[in-house]
N, C-alpha and C positions, 0 to 999 in steps of 0.2 A: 822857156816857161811852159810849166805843163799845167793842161787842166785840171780843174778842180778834182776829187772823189765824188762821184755822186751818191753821196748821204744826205739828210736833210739840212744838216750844216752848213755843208757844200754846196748844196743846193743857194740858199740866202745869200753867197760867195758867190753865186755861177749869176743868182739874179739880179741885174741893176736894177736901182729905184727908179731907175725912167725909165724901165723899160716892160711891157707889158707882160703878165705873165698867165697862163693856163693850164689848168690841171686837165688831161685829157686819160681815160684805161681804156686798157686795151684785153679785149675778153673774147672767149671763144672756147671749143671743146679741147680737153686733154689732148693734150700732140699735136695739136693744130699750127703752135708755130708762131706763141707769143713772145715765150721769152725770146726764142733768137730772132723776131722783128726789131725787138728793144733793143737787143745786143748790135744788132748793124745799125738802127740809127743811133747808139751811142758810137758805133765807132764812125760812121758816116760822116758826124756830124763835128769829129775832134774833140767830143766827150769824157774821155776814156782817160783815167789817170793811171799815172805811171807804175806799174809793175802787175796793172790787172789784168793786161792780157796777159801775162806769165802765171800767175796764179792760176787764171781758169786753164790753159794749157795744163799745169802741172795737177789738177784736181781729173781732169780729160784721161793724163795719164795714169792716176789712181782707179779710175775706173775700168782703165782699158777701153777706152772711147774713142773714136776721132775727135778731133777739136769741134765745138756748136760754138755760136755766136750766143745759145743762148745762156753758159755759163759766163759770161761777164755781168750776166744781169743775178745770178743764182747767191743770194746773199746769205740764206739762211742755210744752216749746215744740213740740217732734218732735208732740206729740199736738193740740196747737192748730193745729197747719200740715197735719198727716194728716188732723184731723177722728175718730182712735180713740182713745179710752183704749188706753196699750201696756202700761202700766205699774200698779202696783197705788198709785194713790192715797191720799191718806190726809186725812181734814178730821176735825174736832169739831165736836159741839153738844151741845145739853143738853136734858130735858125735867124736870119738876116731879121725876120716880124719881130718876136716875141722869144721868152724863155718858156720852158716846157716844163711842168711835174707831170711825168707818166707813169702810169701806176698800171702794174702785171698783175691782175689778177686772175685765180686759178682758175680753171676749167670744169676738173674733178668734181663729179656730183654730189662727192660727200663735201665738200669744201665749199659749198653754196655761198653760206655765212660769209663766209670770205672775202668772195667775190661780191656779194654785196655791200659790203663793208668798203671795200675799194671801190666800186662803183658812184655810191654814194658822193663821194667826194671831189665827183668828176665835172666838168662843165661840154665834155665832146667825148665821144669815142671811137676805138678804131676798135670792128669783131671781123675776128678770125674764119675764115672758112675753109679748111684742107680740101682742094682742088680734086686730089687724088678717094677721098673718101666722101666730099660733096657733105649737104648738110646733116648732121647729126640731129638727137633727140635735144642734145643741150645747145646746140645750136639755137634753133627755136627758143630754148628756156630763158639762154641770156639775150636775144630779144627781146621778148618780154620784160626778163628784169628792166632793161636801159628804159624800154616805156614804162615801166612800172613806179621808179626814179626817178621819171621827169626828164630825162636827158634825150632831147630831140636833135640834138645834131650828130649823128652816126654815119661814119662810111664803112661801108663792106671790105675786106682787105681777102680775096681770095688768093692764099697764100700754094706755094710747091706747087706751080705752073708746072716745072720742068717735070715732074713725074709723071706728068699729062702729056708731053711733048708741047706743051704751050699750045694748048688746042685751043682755038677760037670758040668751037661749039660747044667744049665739057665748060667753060666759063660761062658763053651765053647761058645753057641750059642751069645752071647752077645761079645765075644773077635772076631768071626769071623765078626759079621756083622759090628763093630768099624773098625775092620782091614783093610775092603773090602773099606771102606767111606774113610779112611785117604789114603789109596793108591790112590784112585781117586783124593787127593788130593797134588799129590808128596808125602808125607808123610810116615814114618816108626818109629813106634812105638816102643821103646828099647823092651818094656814085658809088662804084665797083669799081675796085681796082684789081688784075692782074699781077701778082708777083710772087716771087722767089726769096724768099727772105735769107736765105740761106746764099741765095750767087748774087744778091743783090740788085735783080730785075725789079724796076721801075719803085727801089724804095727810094733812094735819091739822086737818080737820072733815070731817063727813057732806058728801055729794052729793047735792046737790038732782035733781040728772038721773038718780040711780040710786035712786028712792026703796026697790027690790025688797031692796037687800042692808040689811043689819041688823047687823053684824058690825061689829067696829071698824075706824078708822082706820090709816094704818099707822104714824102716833105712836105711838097707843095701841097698837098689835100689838106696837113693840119692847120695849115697856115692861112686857108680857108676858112679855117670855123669860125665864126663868129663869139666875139665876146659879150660879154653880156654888159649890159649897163654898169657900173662901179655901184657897189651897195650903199655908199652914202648917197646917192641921187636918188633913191627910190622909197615907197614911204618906211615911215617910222614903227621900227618894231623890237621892241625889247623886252623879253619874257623875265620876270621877275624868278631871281635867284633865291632872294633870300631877304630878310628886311633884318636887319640889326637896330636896336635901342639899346642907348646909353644911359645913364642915369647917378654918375660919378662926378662928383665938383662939378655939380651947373650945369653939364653936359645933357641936354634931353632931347639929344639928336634923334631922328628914326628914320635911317638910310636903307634906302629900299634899291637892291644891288641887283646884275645884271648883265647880259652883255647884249649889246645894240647889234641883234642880227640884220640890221638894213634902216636907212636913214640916217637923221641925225638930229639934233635938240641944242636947244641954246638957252639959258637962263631965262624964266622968266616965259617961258614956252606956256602955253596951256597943255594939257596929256590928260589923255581918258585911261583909265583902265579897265578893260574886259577879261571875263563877262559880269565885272559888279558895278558895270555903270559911274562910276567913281572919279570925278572931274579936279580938276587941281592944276596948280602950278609947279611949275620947278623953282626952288628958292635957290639951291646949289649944286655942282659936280663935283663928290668925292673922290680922293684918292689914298690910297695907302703913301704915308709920307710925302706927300705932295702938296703943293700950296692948290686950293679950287681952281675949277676951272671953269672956263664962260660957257662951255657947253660939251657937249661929247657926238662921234659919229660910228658908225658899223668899220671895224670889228670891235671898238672898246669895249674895255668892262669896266663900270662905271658904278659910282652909287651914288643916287640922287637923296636929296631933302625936299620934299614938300611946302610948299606953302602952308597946308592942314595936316593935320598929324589923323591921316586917313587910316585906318584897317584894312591895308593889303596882306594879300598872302601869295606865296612862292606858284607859280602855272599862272599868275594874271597877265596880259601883255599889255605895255604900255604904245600908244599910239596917239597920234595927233589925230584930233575930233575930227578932222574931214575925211579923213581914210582909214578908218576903223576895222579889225577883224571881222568876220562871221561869229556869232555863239547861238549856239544850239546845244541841244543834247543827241541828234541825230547825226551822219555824215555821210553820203555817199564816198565808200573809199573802195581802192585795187588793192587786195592783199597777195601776196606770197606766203605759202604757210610752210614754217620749216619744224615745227613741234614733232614731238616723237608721237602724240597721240593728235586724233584728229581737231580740227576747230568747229565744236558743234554748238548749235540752238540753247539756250538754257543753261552753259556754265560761263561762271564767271572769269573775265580775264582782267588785265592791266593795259591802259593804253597809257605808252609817251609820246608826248607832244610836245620837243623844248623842253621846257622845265615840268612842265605836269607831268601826274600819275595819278589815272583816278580809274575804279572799275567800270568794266564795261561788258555787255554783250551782244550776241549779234542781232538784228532788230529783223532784219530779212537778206536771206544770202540772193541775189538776184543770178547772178550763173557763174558755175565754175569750170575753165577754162582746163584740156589736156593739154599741155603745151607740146608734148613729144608728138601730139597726133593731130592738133590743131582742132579738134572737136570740141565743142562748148554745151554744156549740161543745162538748162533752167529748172530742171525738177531735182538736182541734189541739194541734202540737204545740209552735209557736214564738207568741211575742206579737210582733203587727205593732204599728206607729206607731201610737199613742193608741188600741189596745187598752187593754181592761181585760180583768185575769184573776185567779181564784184559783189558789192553788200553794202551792207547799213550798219553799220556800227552805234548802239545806242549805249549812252554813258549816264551815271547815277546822277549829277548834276550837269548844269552848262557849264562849258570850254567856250575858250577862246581860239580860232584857228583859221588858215587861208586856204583857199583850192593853189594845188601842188602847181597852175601855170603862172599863179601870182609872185608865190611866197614860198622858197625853198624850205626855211627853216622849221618855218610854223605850217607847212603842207603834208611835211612828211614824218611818218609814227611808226612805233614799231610796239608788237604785242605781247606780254609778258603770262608765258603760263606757269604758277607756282614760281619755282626760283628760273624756270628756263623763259632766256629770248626766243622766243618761236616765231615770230613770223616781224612783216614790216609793210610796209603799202607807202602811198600816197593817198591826199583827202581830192575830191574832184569838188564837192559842192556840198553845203547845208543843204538838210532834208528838216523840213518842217513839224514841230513833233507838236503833241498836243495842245503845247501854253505859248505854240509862236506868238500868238496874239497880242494875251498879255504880257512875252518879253517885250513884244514893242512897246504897247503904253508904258511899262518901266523904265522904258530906256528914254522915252519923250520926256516924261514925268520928272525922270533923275536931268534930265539935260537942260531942262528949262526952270527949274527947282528956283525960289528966288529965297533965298538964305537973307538969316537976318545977321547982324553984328556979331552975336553970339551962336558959333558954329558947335555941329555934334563935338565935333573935334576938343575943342574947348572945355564943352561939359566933360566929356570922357578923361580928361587931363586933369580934372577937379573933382570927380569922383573918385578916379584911379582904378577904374573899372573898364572894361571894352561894356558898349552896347548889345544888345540883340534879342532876337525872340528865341525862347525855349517852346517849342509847338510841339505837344504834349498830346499822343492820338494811341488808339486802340480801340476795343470795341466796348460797349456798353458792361458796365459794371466792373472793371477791371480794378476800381481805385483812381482812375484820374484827375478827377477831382482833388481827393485825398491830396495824392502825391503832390498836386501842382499848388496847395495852400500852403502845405507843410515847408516845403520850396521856397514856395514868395518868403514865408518868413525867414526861415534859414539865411537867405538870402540879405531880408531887411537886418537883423542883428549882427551880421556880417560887416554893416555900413556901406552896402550899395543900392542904388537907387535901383527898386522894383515895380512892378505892376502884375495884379492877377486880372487879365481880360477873358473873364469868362464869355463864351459865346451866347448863355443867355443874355446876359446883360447888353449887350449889345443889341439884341434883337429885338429886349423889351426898348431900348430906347432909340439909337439910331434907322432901325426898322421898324419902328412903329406904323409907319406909312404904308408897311408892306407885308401885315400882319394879312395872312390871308391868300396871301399871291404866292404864285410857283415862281419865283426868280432868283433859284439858288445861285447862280452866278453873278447875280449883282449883289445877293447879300455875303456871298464869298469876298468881292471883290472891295465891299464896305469895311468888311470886318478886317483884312490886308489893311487897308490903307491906316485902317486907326491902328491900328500893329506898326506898320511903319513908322506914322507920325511919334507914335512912343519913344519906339527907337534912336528915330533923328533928335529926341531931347535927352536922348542919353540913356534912356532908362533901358534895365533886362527884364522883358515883356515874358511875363509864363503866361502860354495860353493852352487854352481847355477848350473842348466840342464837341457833341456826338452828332453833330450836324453834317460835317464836314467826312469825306469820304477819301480815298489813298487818292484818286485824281486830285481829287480839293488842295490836299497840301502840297502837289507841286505845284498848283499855281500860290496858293501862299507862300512857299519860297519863292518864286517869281518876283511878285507882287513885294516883298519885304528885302527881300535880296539872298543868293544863294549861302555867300559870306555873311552874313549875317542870321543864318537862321541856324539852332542846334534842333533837330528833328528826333524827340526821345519818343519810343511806341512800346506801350506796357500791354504784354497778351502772349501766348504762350503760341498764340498764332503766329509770329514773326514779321520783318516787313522787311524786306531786301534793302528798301530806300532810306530806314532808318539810321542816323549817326547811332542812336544807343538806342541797345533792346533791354528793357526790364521782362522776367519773368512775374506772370501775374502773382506769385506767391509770396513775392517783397512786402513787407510793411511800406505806409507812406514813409516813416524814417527812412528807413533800408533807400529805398529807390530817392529819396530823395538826394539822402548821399553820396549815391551813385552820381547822382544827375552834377553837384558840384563839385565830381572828382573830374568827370566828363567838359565843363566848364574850365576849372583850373587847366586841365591839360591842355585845350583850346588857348589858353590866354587870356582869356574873355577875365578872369577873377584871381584874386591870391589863393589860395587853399583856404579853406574855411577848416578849423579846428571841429571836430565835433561837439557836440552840447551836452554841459555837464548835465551829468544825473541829481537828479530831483531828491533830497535826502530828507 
């Protein structure tokens, strides 16, 4: 009986279900001697299915090559014909522990993406170091990445001993100066190993030509690493895909779909979603042709029913109320930048996070790192091409997200310039932005909330309308007023439930107490709440103020909810943070219209017809 082919297929073939498995890659400089590590532990290991080592032989002699061990691993034809791993590879084997997915990724500097691509996927890895050329520029670089990725179990593999004559000293001297770079880098190194990958010293037995090292194999090294906890025992996280509503024969399901990156849930669970505070049960576990189910765990993709027929939207993540994400609009994150233009101050980019995509820019770049030279800058101000740097990444609204030691999934993002993937990091930690404050009161506020019989949910179901505030800002004399009257009515003839809370009004009555006092912050945080309290009865709250200033209204989204507010700013000034910009030149009709196309697309309403003319 012959082994499996190592393709992914064969892979699931090679893996029993009792037996444990790990994705481990293996990274290092061009030529350094990845792929023909792989190729001898597939054949090391009785990997190798039948007629591959003849193929690679027969490819050897298309070349006019001697035989490598590391065409048994060369899958792709571009990479047989180039002579580079471009691509991130992928074979199995197995050892007496565990099954292995090992993954070859490129070296090549233009092939960064690549190699990140595959690294990502990894839980251990083995990098390369050519003995005979000692550490490289990208040596260092793929350091970095593996800390940059979160992947803290790495052994050193100094590869082509023999070209060294299996020098004890070109290895010490090579193990200390790796050592010295990766500490500089948070990093810790499990061991160094000496070997030959090519005569097969000490990948799977001892070497007789290195009697000095004492240390295991690199069999035995992977067989070392450690697994991680199984992702259903850790808490609960599942970023919202997508919410589908039915509305066909009876049917007024609203399945909010997903897949469970870690944890697991049971009917009848409680689940918060962030960052809109948003608490509920689970009623049911969908499936495509499936009878329900009693609950779901990590990997599933799943689709739940709610107890309430809540207003979620696609980037929320679901979580059990005791161990909830971080949301902020700030993050401390490690980027890698792979953009053809630099990552500067001031333009706007895309962060994904899981399922979100929302803009973002940089808030303060704190240092960027040479990695070929190991120097670190605190006074630059832009990240060049395959810089690395720490920073702040500030985003239009609050996310939901983990620091990269907790939460693989939700730790790690990558940066969208224009239509190009440019870069990718890890988040280390929330950084506190302006309105932490008041996201706490909201989140105490939303958690302790004591609902009566009759839920938002309910109204909104009998209205047939979503909830929320239209906050309606610009500067003095623009029309908002105007627009936001014209609006409520539009609105009311429409058949859904409105309200016009103009800021005076409020301040004649609610503030009456406070007619006189400087505490715009609590008359902010009055005028929120009675916006809120609208909301929670179902109604779409247009609100007006020239009181209230561009800080004011992110804590009024705060304060009302981020999902819940459309933020329209009429002024030929512009507002970055605005959902929709009217030009001041719109008639109140004009922009009003605007405002319920802006609506409709939201969901929030059906399309409202225009208003016939007046004959």
């Amino acid at each position: 009986m012959h082994a499996p082919t190592p393709t992914p297929d064969a892979g699931r073939h090679l893996a029993q279900r009792d037996r444990e498995q790990m994705n481990i890659v293996i990274v290092g400089h061009v030529d350094h001697g990845k792929s023909t590590l792989v190729g001898r532990l597939l054949a090391d290991t009785g990997s190798l299915p039948e007629g591959k080592l003849e193929h690679a032989r027969a490819i050897c002699e298309r070349q006019g090559k001697v035989f490598e061990f590391a065409f048994l691993l060369d899958a792709l034809e571009a990479e047989q014909d180039q002579g580079i791993t471009i691509d991130s590879a992928r074979c199995f084997f197995k050892t007496g522990a565990r099954d292995y997915i090992i993954i070859d990724a490129p070296g090549h500097i233009e092939f960064l993406k690549n190699m990140i691509s595959g690294a990502a996927r990894a839980e251990a890895a083995l990098l390369l170091i050519d003995a005979n050329e000692g550490v490289q520029e990208n040596s260092r670089r793929h350091g970095y990445v593996l800390g940059l990725l979160g992947i803290r179990q790495v052994t050193v593999v100094v590869n082509k001993m023999d070209l060294v004559g299996c020098d004890q000293a070109v290895f010490d001297a090579i193990e200390a100066e790796y050592r010295g770079f990766l500490a500089e880098c948070g990093m810790v190194p499990q061991r160094f190993i000496p070997i030959s990958a090519r005569d097969g010293d000490n990948v799977a037995t001892q070497s007789s030509r290195m009697p000095w090292y004492h240390g295991p194999t690199v069999l035995e090294a992977v067989d070392l690493f450690r697994k991680a906890a199984p992702k259903r025992d850790q808490p609960l996280r599942m970023p919202v895909q997508d919410v589908y509503k039915f509305n066909l024969r009876g049917d007024d399901r609203r399945i909010v779909a997903g897949r469970i990156e870690s944890g697991h849930f049971a009917v009848g669970d409680t689940v918060v979603f962030s960052p809109s505070n948003k608490i509920t049960t689970i009623s049911s576990v969908e499936a495509f042709s499936a009878p329900p189910a009693d609950g779901g765990e990590a990997p599933d993709v799943v689709g739940i029913t709610l107890a309430e027929q809540l207003f979620v939207t696609r980037g929320e993540i679901v979580s059990h109320l005791a161990d909830r994400p971080l949301v902020s609009t700030r993050l401390r994150a490690n980027i890698m930048w792979l953009g053809r233009q630099p990552m500067v101050p001031g333009r706007d980019y895309k962060l994904r996070i899981a399922t979100i995509e929302i803009p973002c820019r940089i808030h303060e770049v704190l240092s960027v790192l040479d990695a070929s030279q190991l120097t670190t800058s605190a006074d630059r101000r832009e990240i060049g091409r395959h810089d690395v740097a720490e920073l702040i990444l500030e985003t239009r609204r609050p996310i939901a997200f983990d620091p990269i030691d907790r939460f693989e999934a939700t730790g790690r993002f990558v940066i969208v310039d224009g239509y190009d993937l440019a870069g990718g990091g890890i988040i280390r930690e929330a950084v506190a932005d302006d309105v932490a404050a008041l996201r706490e009161v909201a989140r105490r506020r939303d958690f302790e909330w004591a609902p009566g019989h009759v839920a938002r949910a309910d109204r909104v179901a009998r209205s047939g309308h979503e909830a929320g505030l239209v906050l309606v800002t610009g500067p003095a004399g623009v029309g908002k007023a105007a627009m936001a009257r014209v609006l409520e009515k539009r609105l009311f003839d429409a058949g859904c439930g409105t309200y016009l809370l103009d800021g005076k009004n409020v301040f004649l009555g609610l503030d009456a107490d406070m007619l006189g006092a400087v505490d715009k912050a609590e008359m902010l945080r009055r005028y929120a709440e009675v916006a809120h309290l609208f909301v929670d009865a179902g109604q779409i709250v247009v609100s007006t103020s020239n009181t209230f200033g561009l800080a004011d209204h992110a804590a009024m989204r705060t304060l009302v909810g981020p999902q819940d507010t459309l933020h329209v700013h009429i002024g030929d000034d512009g507002d970055g943070e605005a959902d929709v910009v009217l030009v001041a030149s719109l008639s109140a009709d004009e922009g009003a219209a605007a405002v319920l196309e802006a609506l409709a697309e939201r969901g929030w309403i059906a399309p409202v017809a225009p208003p016939r003319p007046v004959t």
